[in-house]
N, CA, C and O atoms as a GROMACS GRO file, in nm:
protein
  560
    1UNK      N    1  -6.131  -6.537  -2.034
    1UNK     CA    2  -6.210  -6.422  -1.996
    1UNK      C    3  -6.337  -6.418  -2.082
    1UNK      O    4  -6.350  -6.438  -2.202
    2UNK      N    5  -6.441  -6.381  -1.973
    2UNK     CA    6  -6.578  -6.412  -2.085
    2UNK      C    7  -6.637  -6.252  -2.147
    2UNK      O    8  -6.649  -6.145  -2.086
    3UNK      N    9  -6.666  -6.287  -2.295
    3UNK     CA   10  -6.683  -6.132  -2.368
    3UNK      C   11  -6.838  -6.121  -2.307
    3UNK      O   12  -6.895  -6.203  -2.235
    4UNK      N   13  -6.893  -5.986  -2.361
    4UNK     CA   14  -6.990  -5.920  -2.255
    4UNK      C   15  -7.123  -6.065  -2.330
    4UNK      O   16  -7.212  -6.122  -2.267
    5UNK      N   17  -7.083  -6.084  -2.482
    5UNK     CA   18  -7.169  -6.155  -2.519
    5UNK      C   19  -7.221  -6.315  -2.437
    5UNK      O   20  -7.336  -6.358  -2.427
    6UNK      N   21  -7.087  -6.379  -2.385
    6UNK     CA   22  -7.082  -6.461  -2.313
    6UNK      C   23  -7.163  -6.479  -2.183
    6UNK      O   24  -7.215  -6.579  -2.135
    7UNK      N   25  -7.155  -6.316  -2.131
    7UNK     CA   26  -7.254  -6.290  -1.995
    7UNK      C   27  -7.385  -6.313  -2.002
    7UNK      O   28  -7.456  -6.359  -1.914
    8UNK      N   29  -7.421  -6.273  -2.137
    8UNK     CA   30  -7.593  -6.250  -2.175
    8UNK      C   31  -7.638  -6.397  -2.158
    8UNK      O   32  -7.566  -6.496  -2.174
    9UNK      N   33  -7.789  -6.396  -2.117
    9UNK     CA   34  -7.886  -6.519  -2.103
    9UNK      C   35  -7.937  -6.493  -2.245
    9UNK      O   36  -7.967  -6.391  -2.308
   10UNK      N   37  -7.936  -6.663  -2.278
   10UNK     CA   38  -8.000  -6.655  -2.420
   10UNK      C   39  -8.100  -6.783  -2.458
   10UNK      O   40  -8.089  -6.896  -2.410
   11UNK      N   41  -8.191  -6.742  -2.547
   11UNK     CA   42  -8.304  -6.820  -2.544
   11UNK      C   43  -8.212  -6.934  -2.604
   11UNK      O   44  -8.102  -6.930  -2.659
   12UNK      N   45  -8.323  -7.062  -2.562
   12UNK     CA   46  -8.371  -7.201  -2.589
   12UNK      C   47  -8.284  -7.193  -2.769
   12UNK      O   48  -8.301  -7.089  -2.832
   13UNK      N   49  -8.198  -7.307  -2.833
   13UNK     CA   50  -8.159  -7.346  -2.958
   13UNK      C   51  -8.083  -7.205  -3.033
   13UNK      O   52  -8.088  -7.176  -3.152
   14UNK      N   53  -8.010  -7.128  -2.921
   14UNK     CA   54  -7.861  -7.002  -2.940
   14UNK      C   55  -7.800  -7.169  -3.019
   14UNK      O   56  -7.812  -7.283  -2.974
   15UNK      N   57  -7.734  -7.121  -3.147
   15UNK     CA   58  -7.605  -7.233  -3.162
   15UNK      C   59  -7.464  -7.180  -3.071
   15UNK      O   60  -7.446  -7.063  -3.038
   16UNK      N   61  -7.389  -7.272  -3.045
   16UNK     CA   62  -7.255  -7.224  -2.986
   16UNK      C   63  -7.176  -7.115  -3.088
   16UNK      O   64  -7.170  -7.109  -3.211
   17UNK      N   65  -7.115  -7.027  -2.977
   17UNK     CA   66  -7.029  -6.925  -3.098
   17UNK      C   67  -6.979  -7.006  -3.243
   17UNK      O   68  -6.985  -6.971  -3.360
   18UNK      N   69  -6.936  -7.108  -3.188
   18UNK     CA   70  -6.826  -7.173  -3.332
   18UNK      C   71  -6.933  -7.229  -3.412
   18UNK      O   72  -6.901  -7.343  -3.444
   19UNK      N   73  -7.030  -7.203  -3.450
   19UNK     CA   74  -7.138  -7.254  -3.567
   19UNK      C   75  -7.174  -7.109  -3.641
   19UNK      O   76  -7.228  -7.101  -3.752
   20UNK      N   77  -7.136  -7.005  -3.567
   20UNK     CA   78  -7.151  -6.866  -3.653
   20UNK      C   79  -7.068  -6.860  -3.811
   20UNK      O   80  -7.126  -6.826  -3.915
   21UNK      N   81  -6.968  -6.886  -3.805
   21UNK     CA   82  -6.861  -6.809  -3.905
   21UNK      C   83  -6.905  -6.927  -4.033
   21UNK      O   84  -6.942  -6.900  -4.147
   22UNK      N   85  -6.888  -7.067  -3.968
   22UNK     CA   86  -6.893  -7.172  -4.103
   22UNK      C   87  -7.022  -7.141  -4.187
   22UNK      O   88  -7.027  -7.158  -4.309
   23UNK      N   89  -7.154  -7.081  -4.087
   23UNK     CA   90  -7.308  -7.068  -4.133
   23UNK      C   91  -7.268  -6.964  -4.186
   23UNK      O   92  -7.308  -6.963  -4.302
   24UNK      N   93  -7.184  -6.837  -4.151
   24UNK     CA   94  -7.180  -6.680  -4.228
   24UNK      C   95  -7.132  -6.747  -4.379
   24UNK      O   96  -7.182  -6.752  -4.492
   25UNK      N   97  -6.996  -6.800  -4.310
   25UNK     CA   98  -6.903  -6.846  -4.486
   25UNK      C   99  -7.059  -6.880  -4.613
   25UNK      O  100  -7.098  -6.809  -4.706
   26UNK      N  101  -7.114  -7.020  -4.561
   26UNK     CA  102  -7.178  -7.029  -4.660
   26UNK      C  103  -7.255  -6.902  -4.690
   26UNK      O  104  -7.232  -6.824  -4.782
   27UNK      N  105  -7.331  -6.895  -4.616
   27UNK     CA  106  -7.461  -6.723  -4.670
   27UNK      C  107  -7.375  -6.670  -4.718
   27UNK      O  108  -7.419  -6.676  -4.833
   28UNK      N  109  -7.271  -6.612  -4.730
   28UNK     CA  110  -7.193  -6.512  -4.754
   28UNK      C  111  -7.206  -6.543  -4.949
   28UNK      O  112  -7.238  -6.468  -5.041
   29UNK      N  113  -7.158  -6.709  -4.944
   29UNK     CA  114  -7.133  -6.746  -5.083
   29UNK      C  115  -7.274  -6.759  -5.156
   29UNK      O  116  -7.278  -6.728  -5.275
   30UNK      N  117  -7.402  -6.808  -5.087
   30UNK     CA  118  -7.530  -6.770  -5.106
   30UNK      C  119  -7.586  -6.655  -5.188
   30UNK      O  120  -7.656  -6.642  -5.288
   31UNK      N  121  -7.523  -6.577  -5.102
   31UNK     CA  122  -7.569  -6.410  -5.124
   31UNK      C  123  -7.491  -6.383  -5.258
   31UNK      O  124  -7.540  -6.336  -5.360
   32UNK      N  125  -7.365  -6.419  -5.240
   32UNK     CA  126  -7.268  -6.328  -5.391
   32UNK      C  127  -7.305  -6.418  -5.535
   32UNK      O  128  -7.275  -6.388  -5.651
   33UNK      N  129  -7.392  -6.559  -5.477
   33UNK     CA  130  -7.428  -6.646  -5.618
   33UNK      C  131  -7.568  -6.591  -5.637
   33UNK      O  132  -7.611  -6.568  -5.750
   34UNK      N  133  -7.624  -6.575  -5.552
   34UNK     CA  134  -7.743  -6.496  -5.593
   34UNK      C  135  -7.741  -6.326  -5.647
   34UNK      O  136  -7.818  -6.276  -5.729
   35UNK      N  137  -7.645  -6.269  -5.585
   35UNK     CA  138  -7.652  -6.133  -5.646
   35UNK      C  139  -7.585  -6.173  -5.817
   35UNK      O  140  -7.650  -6.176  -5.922
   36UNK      N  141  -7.489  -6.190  -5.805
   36UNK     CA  142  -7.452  -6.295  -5.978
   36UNK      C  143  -7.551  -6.334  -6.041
   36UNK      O  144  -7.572  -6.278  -6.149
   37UNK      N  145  -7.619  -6.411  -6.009
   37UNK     CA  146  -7.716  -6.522  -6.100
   37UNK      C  147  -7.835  -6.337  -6.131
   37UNK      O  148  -7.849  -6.326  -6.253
   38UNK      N  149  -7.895  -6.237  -6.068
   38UNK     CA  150  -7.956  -6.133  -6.095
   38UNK      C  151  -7.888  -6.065  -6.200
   38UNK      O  152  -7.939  -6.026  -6.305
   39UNK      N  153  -7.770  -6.052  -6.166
   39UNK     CA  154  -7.732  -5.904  -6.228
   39UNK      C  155  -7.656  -5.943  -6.344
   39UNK      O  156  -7.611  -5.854  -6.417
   40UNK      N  157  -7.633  -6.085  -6.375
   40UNK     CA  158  -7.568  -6.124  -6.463
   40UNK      C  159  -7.729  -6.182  -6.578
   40UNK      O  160  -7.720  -6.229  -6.691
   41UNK      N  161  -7.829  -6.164  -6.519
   41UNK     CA  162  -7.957  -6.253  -6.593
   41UNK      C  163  -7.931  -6.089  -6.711
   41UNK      O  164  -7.868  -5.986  -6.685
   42UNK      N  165  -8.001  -6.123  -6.825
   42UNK     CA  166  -7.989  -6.052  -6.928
   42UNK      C  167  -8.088  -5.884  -6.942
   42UNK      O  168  -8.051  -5.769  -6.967
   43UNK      N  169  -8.240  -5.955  -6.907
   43UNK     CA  170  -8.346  -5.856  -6.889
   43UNK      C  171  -8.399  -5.860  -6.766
   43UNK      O  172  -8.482  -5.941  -6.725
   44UNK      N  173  -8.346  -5.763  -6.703
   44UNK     CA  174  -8.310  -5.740  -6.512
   44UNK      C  175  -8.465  -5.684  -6.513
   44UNK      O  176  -8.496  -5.622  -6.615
   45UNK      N  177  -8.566  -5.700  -6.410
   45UNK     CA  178  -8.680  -5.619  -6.398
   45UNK      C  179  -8.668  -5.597  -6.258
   45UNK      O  180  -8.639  -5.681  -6.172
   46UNK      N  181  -8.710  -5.393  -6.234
   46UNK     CA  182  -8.670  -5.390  -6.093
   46UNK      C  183  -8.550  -5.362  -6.065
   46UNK      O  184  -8.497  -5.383  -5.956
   47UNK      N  185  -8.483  -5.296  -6.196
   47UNK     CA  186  -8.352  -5.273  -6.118
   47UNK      C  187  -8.344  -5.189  -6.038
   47UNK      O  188  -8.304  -5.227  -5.928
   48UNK      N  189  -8.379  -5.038  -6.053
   48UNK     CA  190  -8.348  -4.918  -5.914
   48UNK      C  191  -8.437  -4.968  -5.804
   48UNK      O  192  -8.417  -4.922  -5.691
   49UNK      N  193  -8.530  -5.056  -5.821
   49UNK     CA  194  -8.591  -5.069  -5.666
   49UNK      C  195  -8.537  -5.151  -5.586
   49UNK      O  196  -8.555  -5.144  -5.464
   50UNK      N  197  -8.443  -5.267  -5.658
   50UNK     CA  198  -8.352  -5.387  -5.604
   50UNK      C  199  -8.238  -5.326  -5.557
   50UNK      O  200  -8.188  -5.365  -5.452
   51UNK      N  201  -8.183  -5.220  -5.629
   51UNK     CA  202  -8.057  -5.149  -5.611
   51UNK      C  203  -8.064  -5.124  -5.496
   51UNK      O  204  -7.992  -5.170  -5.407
   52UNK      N  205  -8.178  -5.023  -5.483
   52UNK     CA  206  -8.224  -4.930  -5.330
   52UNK      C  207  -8.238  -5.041  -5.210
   52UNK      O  208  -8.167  -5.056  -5.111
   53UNK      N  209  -8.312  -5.087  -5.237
   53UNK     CA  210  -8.369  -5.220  -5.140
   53UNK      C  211  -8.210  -5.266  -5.060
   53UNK      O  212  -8.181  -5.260  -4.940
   54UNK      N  213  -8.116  -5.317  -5.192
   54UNK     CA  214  -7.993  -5.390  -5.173
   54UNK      C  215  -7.910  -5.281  -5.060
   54UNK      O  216  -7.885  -5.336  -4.953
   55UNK      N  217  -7.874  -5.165  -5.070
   55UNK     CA  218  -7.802  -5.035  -5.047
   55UNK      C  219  -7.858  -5.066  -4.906
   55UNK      O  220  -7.777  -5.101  -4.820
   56UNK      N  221  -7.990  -5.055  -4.872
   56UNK     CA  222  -8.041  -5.053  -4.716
   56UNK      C  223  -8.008  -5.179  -4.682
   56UNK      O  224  -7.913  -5.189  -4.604
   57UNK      N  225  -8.062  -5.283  -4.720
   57UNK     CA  226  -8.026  -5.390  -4.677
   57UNK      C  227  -7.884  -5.416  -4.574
   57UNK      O  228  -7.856  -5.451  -4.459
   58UNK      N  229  -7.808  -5.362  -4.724
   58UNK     CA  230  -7.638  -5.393  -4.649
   58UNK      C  231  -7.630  -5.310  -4.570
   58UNK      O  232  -7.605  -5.359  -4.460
   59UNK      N  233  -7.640  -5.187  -4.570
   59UNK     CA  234  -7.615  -5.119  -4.478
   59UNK      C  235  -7.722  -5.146  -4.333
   59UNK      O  236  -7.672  -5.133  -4.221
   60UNK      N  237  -7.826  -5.171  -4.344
   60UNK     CA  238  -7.863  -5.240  -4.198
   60UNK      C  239  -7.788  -5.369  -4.154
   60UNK      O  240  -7.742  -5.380  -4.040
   61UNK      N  241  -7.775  -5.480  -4.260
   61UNK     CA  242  -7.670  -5.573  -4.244
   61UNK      C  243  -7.535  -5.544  -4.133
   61UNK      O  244  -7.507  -5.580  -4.019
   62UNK      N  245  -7.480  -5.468  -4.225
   62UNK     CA  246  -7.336  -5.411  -4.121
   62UNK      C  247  -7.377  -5.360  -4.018
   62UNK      O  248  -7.357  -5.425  -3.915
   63UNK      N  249  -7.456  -5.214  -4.004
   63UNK     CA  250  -7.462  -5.196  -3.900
   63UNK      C  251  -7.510  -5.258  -3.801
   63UNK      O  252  -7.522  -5.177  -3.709
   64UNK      N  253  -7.558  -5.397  -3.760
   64UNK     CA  254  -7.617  -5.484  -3.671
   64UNK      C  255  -7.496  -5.519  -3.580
   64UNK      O  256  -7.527  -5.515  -3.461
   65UNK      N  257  -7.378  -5.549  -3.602
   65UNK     CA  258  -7.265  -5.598  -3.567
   65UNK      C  259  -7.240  -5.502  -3.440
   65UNK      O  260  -7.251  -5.531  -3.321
   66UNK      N  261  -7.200  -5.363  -3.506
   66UNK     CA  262  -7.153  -5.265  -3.444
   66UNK      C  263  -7.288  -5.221  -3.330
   66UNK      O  264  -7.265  -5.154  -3.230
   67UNK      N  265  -7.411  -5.265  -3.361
   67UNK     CA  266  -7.518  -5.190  -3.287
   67UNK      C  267  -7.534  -5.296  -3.120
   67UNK      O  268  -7.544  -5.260  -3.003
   68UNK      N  269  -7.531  -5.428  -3.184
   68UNK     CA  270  -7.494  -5.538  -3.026
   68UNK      C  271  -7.410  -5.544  -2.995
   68UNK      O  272  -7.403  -5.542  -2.872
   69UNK      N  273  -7.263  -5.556  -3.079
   69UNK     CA  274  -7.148  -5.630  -3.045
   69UNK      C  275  -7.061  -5.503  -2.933
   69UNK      O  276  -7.008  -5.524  -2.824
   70UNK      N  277  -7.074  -5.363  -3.015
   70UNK     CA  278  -7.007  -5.262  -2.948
   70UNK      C  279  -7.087  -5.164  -2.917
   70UNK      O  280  -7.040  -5.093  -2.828
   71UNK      N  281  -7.208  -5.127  -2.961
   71UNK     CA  282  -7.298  -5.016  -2.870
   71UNK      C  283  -7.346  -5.094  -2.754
   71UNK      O  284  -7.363  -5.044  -2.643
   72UNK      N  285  -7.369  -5.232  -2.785
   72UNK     CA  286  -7.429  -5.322  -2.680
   72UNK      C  287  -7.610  -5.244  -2.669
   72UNK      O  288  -7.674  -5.223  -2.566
   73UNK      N  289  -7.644  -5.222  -2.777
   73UNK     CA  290  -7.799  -5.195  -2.792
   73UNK      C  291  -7.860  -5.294  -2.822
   73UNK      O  292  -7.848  -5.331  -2.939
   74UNK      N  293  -7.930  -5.356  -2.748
   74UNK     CA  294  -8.021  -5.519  -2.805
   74UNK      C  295  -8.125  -5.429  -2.858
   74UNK      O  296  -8.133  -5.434  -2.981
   75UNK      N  297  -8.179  -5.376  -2.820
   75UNK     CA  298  -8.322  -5.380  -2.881
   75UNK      C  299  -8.320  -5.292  -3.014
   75UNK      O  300  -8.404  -5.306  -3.103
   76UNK      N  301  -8.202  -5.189  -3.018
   76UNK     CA  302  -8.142  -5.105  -3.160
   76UNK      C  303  -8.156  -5.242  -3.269
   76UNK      O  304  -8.220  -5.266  -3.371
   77UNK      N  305  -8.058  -5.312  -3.186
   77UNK     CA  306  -8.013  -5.428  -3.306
   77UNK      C  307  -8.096  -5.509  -3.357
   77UNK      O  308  -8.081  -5.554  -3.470
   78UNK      N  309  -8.216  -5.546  -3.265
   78UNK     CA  310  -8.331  -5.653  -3.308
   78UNK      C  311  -8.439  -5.521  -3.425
   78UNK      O  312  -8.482  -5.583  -3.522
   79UNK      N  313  -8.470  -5.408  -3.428
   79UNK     CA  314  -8.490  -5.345  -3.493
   79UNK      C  315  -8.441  -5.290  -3.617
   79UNK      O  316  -8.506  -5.232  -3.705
   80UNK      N  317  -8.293  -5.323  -3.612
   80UNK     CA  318  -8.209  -5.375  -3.758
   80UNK      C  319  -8.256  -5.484  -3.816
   80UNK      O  320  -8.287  -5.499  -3.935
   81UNK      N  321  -8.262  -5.568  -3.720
   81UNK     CA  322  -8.279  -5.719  -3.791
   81UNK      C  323  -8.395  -5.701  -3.878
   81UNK      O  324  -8.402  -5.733  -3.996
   82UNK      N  325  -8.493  -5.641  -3.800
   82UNK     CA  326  -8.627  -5.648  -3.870
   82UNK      C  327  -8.648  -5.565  -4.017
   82UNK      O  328  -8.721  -5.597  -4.112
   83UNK      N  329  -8.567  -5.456  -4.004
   83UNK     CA  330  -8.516  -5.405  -4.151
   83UNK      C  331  -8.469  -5.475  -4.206
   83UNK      O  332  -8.532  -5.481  -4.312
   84UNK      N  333  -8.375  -5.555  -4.209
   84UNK     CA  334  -8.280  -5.664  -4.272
   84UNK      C  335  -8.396  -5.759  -4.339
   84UNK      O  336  -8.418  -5.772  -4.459
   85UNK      N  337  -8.461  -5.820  -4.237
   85UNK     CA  338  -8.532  -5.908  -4.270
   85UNK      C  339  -8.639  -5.888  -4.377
   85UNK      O  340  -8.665  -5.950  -4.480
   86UNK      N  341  -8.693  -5.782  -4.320
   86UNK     CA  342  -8.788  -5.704  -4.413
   86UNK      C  343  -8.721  -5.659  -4.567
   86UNK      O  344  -8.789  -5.691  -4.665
   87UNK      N  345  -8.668  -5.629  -4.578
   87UNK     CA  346  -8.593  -5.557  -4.726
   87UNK      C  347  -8.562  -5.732  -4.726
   87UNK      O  348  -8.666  -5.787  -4.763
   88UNK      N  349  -8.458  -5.828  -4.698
   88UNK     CA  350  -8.448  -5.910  -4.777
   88UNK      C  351  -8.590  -5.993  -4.873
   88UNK      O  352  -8.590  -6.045  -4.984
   89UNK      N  353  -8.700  -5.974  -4.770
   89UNK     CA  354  -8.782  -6.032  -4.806
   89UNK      C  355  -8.828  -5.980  -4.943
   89UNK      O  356  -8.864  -6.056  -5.033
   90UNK      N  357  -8.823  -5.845  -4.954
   90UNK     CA  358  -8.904  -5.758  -5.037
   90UNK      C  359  -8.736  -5.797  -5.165
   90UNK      O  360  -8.733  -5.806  -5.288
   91UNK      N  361  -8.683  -5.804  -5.115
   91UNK     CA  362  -8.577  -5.816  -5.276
   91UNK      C  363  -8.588  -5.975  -5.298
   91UNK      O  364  -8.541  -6.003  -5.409
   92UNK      N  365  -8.633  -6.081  -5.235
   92UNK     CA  366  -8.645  -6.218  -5.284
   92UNK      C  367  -8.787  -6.205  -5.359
   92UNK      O  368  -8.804  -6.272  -5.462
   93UNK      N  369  -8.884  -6.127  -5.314
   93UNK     CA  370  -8.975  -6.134  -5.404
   93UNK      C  371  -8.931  -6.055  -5.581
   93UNK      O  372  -8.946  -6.100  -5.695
   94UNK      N  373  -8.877  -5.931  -5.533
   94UNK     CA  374  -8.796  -5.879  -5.663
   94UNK      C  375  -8.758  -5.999  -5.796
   94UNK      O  376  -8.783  -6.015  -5.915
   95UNK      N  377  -8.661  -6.083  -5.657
   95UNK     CA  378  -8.569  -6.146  -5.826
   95UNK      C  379  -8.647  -6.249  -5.830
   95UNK      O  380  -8.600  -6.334  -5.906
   96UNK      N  381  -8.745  -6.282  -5.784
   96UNK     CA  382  -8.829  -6.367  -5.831
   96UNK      C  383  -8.894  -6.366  -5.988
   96UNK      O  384  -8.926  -6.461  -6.059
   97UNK      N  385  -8.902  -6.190  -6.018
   97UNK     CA  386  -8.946  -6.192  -6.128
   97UNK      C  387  -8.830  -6.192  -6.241
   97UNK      O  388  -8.835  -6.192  -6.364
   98UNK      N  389  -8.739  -6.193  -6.163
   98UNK     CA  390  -8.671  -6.235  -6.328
   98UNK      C  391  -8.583  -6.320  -6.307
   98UNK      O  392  -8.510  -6.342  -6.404
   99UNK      N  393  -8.553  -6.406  -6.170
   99UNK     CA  394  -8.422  -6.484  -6.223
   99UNK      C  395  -8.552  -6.576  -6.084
   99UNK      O  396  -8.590  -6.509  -5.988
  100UNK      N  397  -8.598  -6.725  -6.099
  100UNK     CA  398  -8.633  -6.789  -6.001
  100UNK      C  399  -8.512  -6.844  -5.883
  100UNK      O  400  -8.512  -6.851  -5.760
  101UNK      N  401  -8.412  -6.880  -5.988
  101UNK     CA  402  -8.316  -6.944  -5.901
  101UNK      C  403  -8.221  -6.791  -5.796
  101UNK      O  404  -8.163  -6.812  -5.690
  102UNK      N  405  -8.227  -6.707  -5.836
  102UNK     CA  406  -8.097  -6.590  -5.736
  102UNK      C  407  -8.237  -6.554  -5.633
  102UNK      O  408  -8.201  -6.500  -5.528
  103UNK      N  409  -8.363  -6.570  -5.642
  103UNK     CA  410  -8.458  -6.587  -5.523
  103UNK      C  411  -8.430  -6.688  -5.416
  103UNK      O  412  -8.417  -6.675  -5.294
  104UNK      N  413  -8.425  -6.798  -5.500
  104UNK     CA  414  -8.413  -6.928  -5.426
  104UNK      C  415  -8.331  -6.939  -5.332
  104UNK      O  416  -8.350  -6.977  -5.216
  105UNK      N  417  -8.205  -6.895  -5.402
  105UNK     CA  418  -8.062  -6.927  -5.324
  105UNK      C  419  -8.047  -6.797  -5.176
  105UNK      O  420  -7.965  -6.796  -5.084
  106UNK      N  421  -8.163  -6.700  -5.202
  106UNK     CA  422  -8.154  -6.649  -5.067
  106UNK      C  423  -8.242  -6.710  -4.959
  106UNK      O  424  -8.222  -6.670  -4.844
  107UNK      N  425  -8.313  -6.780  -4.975
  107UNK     CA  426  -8.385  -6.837  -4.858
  107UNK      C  427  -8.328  -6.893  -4.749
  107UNK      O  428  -8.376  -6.868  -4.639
  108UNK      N  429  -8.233  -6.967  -4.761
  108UNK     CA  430  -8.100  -7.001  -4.663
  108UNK      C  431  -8.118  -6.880  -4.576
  108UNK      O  432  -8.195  -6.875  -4.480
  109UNK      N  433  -8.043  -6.787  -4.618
  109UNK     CA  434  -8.024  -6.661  -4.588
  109UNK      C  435  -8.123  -6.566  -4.502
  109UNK      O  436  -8.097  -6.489  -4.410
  110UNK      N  437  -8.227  -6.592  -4.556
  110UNK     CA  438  -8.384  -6.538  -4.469
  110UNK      C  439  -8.445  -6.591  -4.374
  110UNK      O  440  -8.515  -6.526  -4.297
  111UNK      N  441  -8.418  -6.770  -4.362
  111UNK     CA  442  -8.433  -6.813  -4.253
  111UNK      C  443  -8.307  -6.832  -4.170
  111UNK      O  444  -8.338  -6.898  -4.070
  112UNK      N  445  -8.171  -6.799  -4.171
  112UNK     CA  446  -8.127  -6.777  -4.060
  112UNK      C  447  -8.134  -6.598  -4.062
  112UNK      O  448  -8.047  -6.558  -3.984
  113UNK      N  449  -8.181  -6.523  -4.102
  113UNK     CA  450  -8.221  -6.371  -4.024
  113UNK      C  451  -8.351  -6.380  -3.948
  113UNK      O  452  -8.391  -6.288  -3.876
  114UNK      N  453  -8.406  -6.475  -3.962
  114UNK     CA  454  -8.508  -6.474  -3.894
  114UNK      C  455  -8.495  -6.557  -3.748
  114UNK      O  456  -8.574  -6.558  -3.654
  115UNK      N  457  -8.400  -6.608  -3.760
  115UNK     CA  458  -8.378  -6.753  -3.673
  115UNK      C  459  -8.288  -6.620  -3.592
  115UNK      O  460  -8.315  -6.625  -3.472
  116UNK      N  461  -8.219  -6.538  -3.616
  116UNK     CA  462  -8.138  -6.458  -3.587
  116UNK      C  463  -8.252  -6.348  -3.489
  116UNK      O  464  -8.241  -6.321  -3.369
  117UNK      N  465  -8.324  -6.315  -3.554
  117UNK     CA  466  -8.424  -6.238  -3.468
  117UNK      C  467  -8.454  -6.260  -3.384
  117UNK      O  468  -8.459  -6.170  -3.301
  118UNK      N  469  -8.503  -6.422  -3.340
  118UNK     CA  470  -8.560  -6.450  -3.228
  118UNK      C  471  -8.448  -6.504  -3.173
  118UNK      O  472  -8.509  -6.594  -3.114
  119UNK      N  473  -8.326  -6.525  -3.141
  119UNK     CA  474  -8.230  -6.505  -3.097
  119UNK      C  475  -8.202  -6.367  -3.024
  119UNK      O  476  -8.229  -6.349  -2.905
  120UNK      N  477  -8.140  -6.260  -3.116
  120UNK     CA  478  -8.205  -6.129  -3.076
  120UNK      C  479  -8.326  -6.113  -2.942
  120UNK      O  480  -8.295  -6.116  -2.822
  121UNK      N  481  -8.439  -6.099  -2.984
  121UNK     CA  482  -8.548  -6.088  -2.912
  121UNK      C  483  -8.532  -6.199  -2.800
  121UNK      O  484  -8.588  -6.150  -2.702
  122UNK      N  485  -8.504  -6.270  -2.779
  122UNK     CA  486  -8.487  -6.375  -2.693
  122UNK      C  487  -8.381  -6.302  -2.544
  122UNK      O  488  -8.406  -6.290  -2.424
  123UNK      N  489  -8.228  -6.256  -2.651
  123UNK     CA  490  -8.176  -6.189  -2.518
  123UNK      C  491  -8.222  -6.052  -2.447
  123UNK      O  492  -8.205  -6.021  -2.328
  124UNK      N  493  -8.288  -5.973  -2.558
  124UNK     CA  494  -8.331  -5.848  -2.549
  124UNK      C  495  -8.450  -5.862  -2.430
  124UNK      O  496  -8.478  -5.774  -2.349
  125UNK      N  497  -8.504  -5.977  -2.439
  125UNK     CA  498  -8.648  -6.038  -2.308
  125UNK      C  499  -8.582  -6.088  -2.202
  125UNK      O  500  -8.634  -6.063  -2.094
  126UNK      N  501  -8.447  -6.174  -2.202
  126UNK     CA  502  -8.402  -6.229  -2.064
  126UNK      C  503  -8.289  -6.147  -2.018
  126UNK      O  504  -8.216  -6.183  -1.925
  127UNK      N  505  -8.275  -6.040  -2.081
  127UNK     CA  506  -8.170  -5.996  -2.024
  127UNK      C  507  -8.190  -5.818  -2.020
  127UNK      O  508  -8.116  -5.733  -2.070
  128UNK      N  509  -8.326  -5.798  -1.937
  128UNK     CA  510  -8.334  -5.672  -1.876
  128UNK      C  511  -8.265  -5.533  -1.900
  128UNK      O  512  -8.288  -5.432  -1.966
  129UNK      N  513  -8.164  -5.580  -1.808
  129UNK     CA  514  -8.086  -5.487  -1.750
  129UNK      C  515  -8.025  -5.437  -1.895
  129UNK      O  516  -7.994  -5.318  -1.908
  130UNK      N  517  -8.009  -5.534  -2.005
  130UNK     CA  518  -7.945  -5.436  -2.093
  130UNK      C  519  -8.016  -5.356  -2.182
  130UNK      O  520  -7.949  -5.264  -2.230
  131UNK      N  521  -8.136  -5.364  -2.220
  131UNK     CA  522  -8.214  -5.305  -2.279
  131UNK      C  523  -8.184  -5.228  -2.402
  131UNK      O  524  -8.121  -5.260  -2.502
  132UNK      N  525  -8.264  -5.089  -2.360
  132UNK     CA  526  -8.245  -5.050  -2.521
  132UNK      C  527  -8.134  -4.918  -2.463
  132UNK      O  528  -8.115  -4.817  -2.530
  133UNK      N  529  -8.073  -4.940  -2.339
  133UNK     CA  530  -7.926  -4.816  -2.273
  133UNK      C  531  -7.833  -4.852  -2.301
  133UNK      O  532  -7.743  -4.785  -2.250
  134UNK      N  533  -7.781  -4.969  -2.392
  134UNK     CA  534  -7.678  -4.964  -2.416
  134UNK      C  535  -7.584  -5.035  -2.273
  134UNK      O  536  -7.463  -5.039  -2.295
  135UNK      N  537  -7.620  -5.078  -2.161
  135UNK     CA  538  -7.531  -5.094  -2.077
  135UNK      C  539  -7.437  -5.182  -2.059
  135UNK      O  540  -7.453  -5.303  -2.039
  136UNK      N  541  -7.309  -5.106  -2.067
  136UNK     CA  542  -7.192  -5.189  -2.052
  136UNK      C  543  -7.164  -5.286  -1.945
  136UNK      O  544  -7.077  -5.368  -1.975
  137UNK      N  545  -7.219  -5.299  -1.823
  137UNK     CA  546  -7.191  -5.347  -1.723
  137UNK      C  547  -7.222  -5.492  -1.743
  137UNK      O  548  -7.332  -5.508  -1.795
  138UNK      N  549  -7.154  -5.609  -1.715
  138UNK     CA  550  -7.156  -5.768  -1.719
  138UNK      C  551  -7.298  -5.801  -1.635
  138UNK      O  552  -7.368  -5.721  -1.572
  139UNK      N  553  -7.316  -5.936  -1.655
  139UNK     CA  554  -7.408  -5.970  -1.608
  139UNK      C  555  -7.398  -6.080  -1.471
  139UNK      O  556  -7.347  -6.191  -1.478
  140UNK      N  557  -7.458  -6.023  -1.351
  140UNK     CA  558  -7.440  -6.090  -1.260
  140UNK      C  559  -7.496  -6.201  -1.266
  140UNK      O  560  -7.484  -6.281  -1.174
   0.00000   0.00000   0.00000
């Protein structure tokens, strides 16, 4: 049985579902060696603005899941992304100033949110009917 995601038309270089989780695993380990390598560096600069930054981040992070997968809002969700993307950017410049390498190790990470966007934007353009209503209905 095909999930509603399966129905959607999707731009040109979508990877197949089964390339999601192994690419999350690593970012996942990305992200927790880079938040480590910051918060473990000695003279942190930027901490309440990294904090804040971090707090939105995740929380646009998560909510992306719930905003395509089960509101079925594309265009909600590509407007997460762009928060996501945006705040990650603005916290890789952050730990730039004090740790080069917990910058580094997010770039992985920033180019697949970005690679993720136009993914996003890609179904949100070929696939109309679902727009920014939320509509549950499959795709003929």
């Amino acid at each position: 049985m095909a999930t509603w995601y399966d129905t959607l038309r999707k731009p040109r270089y979508t990877p197949p579902k089964n390339v999601f989780g192994p690419v999350w695993t690593l970012l996942y380990i990305f992200i927790f060696l880079s938040l480590a390598v910051y918060f473990l560096t000695p003279a942190k600069q930027n901490l309440i603005p990294v904090t804040i930054l971090l707090l939105i981040h995740f929380t646009a992070s998560f909510s992306w899941t719930k905003l395509f997968f089960k509101q079925k809002k594309v265009l909600l969700a590509l407007l997460d992304l762009l928060v996501i993307d945006c705040t990650l950017i603005a916290i890789i410049l952050l730990f730039f100033q004090t740790s080069t390498l917990a910058a580094l190790i997010l770039i992985p990470y920033l180019g697949w949110g970005i690679f993720a966007a136009y993914i996003n934007w890609g179904i949100y353009r070929l696939n109309p009917e679902q727009s920014e209503t939320g509509n549950n209905s499959t795709i003929k």
